[in-house]
C-alpha positions as a Markdown table, in Angstrom:
| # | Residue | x | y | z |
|---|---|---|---|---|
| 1 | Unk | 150.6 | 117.7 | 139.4 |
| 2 | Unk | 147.1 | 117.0 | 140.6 |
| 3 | Unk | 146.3 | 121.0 | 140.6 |
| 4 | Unk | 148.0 | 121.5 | 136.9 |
| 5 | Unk | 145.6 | 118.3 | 135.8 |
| 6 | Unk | 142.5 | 119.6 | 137.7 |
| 7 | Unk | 143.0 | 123.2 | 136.5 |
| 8 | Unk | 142.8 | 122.2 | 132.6 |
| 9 | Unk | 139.8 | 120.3 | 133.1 |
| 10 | Unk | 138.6 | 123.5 | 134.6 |
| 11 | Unk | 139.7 | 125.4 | 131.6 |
| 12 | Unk | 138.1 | 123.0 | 129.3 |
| 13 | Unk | 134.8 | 123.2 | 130.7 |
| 14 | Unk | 135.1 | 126.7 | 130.9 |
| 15 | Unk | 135.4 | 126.9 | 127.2 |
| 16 | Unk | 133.3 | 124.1 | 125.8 |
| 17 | Unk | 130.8 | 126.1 | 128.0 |
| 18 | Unk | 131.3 | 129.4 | 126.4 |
| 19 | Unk | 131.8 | 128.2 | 122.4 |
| 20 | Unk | 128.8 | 126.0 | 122.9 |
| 21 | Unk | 131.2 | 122.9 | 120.8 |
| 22 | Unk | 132.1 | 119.6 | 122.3 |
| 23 | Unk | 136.1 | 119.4 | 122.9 |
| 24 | Unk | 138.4 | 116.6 | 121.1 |
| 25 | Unk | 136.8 | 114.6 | 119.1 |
| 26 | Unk | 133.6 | 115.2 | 118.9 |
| 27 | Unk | 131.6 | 116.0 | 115.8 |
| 28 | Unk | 130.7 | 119.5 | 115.2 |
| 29 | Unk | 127.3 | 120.5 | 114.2 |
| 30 | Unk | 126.8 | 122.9 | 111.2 |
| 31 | Unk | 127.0 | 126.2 | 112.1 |
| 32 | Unk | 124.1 | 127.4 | 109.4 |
| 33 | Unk | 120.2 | 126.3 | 109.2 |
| 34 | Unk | 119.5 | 123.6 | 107.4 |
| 35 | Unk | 117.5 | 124.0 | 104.3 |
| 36 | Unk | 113.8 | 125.1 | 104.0 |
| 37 | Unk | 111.8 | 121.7 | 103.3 |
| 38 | Unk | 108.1 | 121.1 | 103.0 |
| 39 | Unk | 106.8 | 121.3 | 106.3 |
| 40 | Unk | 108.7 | 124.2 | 107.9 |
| 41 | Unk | 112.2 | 124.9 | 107.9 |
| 42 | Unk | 114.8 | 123.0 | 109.6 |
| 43 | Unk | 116.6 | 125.3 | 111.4 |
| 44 | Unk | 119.7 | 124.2 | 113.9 |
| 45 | Unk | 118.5 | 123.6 | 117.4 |
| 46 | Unk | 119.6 | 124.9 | 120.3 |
| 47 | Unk | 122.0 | 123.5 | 122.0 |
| 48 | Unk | 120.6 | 121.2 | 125.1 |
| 49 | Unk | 122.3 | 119.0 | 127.9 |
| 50 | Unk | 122.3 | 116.1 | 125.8 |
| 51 | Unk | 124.0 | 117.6 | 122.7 |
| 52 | Unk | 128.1 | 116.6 | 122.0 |
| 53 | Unk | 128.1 | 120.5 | 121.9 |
| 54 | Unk | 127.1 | 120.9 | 125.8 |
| 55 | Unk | 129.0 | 118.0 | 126.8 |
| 56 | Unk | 132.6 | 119.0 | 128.5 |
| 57 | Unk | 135.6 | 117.3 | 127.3 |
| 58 | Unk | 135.1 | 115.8 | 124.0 |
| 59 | Unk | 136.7 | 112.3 | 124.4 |
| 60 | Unk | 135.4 | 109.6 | 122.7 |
| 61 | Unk | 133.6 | 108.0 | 124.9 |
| 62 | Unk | 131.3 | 111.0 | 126.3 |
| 63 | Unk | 131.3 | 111.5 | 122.0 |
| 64 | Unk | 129.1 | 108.7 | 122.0 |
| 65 | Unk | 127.3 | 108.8 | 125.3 |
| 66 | Unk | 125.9 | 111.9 | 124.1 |
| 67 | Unk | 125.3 | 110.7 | 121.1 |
| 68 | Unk | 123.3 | 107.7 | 122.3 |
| 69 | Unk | 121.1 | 110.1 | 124.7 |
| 70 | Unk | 120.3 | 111.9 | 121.6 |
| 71 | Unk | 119.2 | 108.5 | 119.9 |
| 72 | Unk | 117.1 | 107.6 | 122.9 |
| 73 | Unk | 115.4 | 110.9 | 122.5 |
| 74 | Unk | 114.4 | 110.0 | 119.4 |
| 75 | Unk | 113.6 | 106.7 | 119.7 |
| 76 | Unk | 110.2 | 107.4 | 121.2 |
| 77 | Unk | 107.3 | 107.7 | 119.1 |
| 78 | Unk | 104.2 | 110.0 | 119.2 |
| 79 | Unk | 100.7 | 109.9 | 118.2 |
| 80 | Unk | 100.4 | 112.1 | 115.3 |
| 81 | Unk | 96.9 | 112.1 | 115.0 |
| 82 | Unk | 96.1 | 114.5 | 117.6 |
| 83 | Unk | 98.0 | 117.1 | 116.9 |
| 84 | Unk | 97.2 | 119.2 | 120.1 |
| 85 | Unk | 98.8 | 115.7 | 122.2 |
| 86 | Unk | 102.6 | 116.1 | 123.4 |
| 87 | Unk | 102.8 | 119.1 | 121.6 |
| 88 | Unk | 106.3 | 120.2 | 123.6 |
| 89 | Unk | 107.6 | 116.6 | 123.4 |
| 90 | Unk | 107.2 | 116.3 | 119.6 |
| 91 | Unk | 109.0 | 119.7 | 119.0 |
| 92 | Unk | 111.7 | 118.7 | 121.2 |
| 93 | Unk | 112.4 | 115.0 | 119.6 |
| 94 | Unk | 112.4 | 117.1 | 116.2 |
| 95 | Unk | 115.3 | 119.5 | 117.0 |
| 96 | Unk | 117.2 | 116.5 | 118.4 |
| 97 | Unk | 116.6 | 114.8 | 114.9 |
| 98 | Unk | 117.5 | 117.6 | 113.3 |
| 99 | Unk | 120.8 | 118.1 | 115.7 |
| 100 | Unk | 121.6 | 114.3 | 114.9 |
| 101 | Unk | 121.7 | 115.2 | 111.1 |
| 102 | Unk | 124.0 | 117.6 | 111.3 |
| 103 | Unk | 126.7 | 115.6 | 113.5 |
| 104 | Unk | 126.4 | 112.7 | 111.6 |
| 105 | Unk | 126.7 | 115.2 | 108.2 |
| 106 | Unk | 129.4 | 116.9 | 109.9 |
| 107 | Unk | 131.4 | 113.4 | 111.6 |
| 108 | Unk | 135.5 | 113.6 | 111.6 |
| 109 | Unk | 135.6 | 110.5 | 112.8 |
| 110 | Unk | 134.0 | 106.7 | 112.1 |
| 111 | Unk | 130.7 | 105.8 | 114.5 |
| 112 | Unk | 131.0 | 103.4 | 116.9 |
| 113 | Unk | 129.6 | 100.4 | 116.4 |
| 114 | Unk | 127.6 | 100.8 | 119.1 |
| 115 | Unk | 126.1 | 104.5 | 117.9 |
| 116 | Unk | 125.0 | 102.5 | 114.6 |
| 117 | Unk | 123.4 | 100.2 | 116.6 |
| 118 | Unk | 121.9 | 102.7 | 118.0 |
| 119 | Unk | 120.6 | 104.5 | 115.4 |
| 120 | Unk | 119.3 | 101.7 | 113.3 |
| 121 | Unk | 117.0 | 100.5 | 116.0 |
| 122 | Unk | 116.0 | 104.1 | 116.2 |
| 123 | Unk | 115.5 | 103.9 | 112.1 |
| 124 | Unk | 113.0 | 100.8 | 112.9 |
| 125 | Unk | 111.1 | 102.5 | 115.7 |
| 126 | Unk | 109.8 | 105.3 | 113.9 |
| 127 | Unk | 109.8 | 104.0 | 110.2 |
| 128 | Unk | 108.3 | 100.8 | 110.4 |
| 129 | Unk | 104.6 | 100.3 | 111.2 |
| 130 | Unk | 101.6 | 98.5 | 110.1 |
| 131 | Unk | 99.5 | 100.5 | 107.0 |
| 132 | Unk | 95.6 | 100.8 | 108.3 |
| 133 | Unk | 93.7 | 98.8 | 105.5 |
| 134 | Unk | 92.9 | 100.3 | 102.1 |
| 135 | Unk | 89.5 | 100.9 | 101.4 |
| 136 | Unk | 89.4 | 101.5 | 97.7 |
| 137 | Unk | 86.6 | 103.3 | 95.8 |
| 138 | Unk | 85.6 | 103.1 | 92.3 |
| 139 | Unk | 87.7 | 100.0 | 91.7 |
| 140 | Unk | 85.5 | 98.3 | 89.3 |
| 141 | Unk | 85.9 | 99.9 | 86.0 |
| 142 | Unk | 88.4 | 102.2 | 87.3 |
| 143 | Unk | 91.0 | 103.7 | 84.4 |
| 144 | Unk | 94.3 | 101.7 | 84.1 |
| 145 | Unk | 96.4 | 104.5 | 84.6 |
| 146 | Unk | 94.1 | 106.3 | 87.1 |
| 147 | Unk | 95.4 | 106.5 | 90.7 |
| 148 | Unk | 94.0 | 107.1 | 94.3 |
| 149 | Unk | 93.7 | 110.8 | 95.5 |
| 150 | Unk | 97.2 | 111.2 | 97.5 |
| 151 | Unk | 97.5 | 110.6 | 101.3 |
| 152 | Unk | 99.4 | 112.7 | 103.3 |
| 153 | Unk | 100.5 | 111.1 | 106.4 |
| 154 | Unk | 100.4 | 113.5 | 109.7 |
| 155 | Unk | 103.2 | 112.2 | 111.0 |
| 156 | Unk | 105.2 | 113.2 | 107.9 |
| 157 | Unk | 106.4 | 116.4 | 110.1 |
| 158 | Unk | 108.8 | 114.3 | 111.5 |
| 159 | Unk | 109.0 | 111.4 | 109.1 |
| 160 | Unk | 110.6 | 113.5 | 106.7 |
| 161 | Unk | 113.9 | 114.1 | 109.5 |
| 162 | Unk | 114.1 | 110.3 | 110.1 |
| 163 | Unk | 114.3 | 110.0 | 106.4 |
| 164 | Unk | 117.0 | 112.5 | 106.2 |
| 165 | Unk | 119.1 | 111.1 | 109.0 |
| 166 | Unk | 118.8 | 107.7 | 108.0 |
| 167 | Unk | 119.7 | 108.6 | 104.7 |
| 168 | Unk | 123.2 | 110.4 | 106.1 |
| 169 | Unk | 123.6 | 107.3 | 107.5 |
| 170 | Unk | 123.9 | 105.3 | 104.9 |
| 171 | Unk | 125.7 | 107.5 | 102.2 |
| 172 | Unk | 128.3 | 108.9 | 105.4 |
| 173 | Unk | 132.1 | 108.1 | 104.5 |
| 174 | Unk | 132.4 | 107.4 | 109.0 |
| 175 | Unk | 129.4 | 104.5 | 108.5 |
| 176 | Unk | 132.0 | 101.2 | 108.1 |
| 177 | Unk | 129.1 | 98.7 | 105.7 |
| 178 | Unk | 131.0 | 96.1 | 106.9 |
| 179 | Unk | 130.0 | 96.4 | 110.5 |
| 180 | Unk | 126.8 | 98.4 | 109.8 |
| 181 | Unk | 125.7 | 95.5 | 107.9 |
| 182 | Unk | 125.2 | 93.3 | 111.1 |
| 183 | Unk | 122.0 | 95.6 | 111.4 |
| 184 | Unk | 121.0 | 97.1 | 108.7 |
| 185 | Unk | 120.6 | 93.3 | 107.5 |
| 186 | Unk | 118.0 | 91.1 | 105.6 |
| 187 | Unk | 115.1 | 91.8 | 108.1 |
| 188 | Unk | 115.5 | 96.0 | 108.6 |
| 189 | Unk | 115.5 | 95.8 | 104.7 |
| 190 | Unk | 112.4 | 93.8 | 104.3 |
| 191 | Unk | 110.5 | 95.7 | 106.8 |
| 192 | Unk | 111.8 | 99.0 | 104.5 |
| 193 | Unk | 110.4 | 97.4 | 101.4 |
| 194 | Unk | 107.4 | 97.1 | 103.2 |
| 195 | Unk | 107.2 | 100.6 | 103.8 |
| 196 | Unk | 107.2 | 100.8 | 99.6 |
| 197 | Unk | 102.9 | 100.4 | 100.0 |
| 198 | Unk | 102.8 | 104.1 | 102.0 |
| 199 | Unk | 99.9 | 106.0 | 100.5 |
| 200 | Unk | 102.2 | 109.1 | 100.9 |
| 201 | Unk | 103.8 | 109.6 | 97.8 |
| 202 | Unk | 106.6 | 112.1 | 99.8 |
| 203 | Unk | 107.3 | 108.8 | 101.4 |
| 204 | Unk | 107.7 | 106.5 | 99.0 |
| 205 | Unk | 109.6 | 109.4 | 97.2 |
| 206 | Unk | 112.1 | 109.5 | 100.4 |
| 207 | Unk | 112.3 | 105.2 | 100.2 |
| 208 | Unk | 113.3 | 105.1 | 96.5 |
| 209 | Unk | 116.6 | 106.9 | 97.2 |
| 210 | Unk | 117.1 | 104.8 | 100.7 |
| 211 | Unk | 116.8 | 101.9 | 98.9 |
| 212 | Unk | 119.0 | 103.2 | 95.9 |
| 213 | Unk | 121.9 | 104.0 | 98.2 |
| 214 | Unk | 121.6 | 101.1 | 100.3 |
| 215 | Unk | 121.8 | 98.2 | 97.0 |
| 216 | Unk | 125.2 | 100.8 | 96.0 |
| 217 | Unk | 126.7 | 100.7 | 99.5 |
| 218 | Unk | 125.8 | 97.4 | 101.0 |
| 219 | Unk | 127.0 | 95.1 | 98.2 |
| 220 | Unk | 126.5 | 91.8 | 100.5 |
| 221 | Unk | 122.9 | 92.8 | 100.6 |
| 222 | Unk | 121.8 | 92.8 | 96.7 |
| 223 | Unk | 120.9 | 89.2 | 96.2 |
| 224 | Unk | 118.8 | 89.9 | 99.0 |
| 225 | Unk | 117.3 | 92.8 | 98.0 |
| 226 | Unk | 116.5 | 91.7 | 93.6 |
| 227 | Unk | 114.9 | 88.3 | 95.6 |
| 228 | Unk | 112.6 | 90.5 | 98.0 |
| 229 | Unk | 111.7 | 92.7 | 95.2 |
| 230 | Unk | 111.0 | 89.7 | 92.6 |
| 231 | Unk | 108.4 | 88.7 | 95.7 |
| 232 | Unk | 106.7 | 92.1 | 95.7 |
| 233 | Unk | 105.8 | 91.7 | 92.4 |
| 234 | Unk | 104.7 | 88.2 | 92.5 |
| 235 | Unk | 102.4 | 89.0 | 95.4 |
| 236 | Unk | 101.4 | 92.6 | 93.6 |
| 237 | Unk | 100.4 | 90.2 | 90.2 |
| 238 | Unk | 98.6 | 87.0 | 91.8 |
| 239 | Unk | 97.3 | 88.2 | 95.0 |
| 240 | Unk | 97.0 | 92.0 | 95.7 |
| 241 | Unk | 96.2 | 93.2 | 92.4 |
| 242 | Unk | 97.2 | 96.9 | 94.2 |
| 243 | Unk | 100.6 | 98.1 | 95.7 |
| 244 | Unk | 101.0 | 101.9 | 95.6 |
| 245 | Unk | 105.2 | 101.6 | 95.4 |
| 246 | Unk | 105.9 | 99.5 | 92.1 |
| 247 | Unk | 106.4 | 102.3 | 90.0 |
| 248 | Unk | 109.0 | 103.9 | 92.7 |
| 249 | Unk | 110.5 | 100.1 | 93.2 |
| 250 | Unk | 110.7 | 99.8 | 89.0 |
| 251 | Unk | 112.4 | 103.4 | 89.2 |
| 252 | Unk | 115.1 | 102.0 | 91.1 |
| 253 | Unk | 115.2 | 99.2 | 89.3 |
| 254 | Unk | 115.7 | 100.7 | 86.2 |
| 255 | Unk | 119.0 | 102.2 | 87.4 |
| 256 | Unk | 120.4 | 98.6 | 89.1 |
| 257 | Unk | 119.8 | 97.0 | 86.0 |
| 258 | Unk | 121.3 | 99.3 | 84.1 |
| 259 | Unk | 124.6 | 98.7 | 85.7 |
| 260 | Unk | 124.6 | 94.8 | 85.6 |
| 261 | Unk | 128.0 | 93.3 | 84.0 |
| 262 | Unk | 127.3 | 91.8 | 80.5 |
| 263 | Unk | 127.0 | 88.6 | 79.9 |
| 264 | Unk | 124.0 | 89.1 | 81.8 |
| 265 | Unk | 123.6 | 86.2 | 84.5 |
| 266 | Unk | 121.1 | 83.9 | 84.3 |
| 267 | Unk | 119.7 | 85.0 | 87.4 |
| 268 | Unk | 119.4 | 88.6 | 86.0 |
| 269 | Unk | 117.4 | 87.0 | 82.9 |
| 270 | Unk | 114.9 | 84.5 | 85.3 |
| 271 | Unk | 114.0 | 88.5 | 87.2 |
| 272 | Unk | 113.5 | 89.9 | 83.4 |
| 273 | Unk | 111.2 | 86.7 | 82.6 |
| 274 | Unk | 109.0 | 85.7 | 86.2 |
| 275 | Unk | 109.2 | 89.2 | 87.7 |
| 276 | Unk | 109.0 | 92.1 | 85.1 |
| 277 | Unk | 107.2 | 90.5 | 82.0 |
| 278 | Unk | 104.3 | 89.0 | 84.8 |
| 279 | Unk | 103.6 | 92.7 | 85.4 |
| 280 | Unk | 101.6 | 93.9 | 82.4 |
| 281 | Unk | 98.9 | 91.7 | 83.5 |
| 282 | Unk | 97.7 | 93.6 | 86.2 |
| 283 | Unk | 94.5 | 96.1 | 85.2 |
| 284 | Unk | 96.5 | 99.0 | 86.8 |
| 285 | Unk | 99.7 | 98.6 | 84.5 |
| 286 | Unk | 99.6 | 101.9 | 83.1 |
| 287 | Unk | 100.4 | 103.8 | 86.7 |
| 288 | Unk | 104.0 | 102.4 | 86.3 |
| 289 | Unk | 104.1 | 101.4 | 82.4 |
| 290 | Unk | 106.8 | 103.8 | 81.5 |
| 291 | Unk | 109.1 | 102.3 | 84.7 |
| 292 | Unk | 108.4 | 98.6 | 83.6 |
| 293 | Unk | 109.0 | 99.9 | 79.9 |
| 294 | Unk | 112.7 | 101.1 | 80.6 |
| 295 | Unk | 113.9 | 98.7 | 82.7 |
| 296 | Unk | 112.9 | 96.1 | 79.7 |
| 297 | Unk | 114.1 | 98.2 | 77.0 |
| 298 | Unk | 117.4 | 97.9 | 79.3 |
| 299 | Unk | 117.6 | 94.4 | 79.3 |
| 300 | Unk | 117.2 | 94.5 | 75.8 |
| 301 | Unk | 120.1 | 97.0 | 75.1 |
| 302 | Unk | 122.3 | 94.6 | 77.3 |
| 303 | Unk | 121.4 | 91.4 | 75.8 |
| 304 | Unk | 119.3 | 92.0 | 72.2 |
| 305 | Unk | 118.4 | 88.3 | 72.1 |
| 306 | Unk | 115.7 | 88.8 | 74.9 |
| 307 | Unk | 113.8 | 90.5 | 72.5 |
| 308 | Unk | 112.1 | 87.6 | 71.3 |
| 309 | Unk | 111.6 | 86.8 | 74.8 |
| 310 | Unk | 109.7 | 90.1 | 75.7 |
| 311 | Unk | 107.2 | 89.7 | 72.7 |
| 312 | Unk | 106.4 | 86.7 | 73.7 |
| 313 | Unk | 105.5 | 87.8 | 77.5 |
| 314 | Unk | 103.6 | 90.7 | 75.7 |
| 315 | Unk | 101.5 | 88.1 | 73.7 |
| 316 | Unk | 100.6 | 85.9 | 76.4 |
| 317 | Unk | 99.6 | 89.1 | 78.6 |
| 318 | Unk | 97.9 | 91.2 | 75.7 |
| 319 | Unk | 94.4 | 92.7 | 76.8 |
| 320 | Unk | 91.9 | 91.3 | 74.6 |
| 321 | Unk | 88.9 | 93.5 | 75.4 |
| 322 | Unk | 90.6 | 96.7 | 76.7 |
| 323 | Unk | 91.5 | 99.0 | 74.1 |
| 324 | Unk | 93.1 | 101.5 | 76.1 |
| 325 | Unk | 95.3 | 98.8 | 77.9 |
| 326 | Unk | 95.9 | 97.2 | 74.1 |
| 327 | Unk | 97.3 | 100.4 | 73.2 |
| 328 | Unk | 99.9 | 101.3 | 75.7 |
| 329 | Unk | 101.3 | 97.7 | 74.8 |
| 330 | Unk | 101.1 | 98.8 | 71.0 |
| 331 | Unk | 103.5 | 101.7 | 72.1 |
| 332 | Unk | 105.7 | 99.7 | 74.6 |
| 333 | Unk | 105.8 | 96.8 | 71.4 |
| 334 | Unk | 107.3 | 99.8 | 68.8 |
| 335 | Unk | 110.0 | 100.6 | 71.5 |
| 336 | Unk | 111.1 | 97.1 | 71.7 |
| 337 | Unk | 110.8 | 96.4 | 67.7 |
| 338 | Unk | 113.8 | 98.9 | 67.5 |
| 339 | Unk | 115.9 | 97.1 | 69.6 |
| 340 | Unk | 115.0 | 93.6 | 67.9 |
| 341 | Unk | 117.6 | 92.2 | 65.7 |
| 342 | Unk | 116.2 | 90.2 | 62.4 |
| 343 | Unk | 116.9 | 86.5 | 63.3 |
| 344 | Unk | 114.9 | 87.0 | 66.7 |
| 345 | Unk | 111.9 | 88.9 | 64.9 |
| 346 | Unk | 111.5 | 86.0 | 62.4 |
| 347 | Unk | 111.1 | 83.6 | 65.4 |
| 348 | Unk | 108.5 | 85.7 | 66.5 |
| 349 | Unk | 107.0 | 86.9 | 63.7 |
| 350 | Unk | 104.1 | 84.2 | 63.1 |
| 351 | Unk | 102.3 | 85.4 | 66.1 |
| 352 | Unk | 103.5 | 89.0 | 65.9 |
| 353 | Unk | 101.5 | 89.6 | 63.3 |
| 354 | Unk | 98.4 | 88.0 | 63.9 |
| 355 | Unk | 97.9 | 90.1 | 66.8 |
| 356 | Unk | 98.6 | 92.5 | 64.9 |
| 357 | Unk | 95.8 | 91.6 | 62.2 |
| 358 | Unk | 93.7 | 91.5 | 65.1 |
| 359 | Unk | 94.2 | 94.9 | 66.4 |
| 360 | Unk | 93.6 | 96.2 | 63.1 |
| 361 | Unk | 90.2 | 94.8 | 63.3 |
| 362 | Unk | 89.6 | 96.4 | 66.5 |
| 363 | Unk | 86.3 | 98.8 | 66.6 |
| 364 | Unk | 88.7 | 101.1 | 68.7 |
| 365 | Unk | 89.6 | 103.5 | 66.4 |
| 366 | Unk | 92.8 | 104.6 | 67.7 |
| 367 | Unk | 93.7 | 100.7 | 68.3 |
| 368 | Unk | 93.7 | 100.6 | 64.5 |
């Protein structure tokens, strides 16, 4: 018995050696490169010790080992700005990423909770970090819709693959929300938020969909997320005066809000009054005017009554001595005059068109 039971391990390992794919169980890793991205392409690695694929017998629990190792791999983090510095060790952590993309793109079978935990802390270790401060040049009497020259982290050679796994982490069928919600919870989503004020825009690019699929998955996790939002823009409008992500955070916006449930809740219409309407007062309005312009046209089409409501937030915030801020309000005003019904133009009428009569006194000949 003991020779029949010894002599299929044998056979096992024989084969799991010679197909280079783990045994029961485990998850197989795409057979065909990846596609090309930016930075290279992302080609399948070869298989190493501490793949699933060169681990014999595939039973669940050596599943996960490997998997772990893996995670551990990647859980150490580089300096990027010498690019000549662990040249060998970089590479290497990259394929692993790359190899832990494909398992958890090609998974069978649900993650242990103990590989998500894994992999979140991993998420953390590389992704969140403290921004160098910004020095700014040409502030005073910069253009409202003018923005910095782009920044292109270093790092981004490897950034990019976190992005990617974390992102087939959260959109994978074998990720249970209910248990992966224990750690992707209120602080890994505040410290992603943070991330919003990268100077890469590839980044921030990367977040908006993160943070897309994580408000459709994790459903516990929206009030959290609309509140931690709302406090971006109230720090972005009476303290910072510049955040490079509100124009990717009004993107996504745009599309939550367009999916609320009518009535619309009250809570819905306070984010609509204190957060939205509060950001055409910032000088730099015109870098995410037409995000901040359809997620209040959206409102509107929910709810035509809050009409009146957004002409009066554009009164109280209309630029007096800027022309060229006075007439991308003129052009978001004629988008929401569409949407007005009559009764809530006549309660806004009086003051409607005296600014109005103003602007056509304006020296600014396009103003008028």
């Amino acid at each position: 018995m003991w020779k029949q039971f010894m002599g299929k391990l044998s056979w096992k390992s024989l084969k799991s050696g010679a197909g280079g794919g783990g045994g029961e169980g485990s998850p197989r890793a795409k057979s065909h490169p990846m596609s090309p991205r930016e930075n290279g392409t992302l080609g399948k690695p070869p298989a190493s010790p501490t793949s699933p694929s060169g681990v014999a017998g595939g039973e669940g629990r050596s599943r996960e080992d490997a998997f772990i190792q893996k995670v551990k791999i990647c859980s150490t983090v580089y300096d990027f700005a010498d690019r000549g510095k662990d040249s060998p060790e970089k590479e290497r952590k990259r394929q692993v990423l790359m190899s832990l993309v494909d398992c958890i793109g090609a998974a069978e079978e649900p993650l242990t909770e103990t590989m998500m935990s894994a992999c979140v802390r991993m998420f953390g270790l590389n992704l969140f970090r403290v921004f160098p401060p910004k020095v700014r040049s040409g502030t005073v009497g910069a253009s409202e819709t003018e923005e910095d020259e782009p920044f292109f982290d270093p790092s981004w050679y490897h950034l990019q693959v976190v992005y990617e796994l974390l992102l087939r982490f959260v959109t994978s069928p074998f990720v249970d929300p209910k248990v992966a919600r224990k750690y992707v919870d209120s602080s890994f989503i505040s410290k992603l938020l943070d991330l919003f004020d990268s100077d890469d825009p590839r980044e921030r690019d990367c977040l908006k969909t993160v943070l897309h699929r994580i408000y459709g998955k994790f459903m516990g996790n929206r009030p959290f997320i609309r509140k931690a939002v709302s406090n971006i823009f109230f720090r972005f409008v009476s303290e910072a005066d510049h955040h490079n992500g509100i124009a990717e955070l009004l993107e996504v916006f745009g599309s939550v809000i367009s999916g609320f449930a009518k009535p619309l809740k009250e809570e819905h219409k306070l984010f609509l009054w204190k957060a939205l309407i509060p950001l055409h007062k910032p000088k730099t309005v015109g870098v995410y005017l037409p995000q901040l312009t359809y997620c209040i046209t959206q409102f509107i089409e929910k709810e035509p009554k809050l009409a009146g409501t957004v002409i009066r937030g554009l009164l109280k915030y209309w630029p007096v001595t800027n022309s060229q801020k006075e007439m991308m309000f003129l052009g978001e005003l004629e988008e929401v005059l569409e949407l007005i019904d009559m009764a809530e133009f006549q309660k806004c009428m009086v003051p409607l068109f005296r600014r109005i009569a103003k602007c056509l006194n304006s020296s600014h000949f396009q103003v008028t």
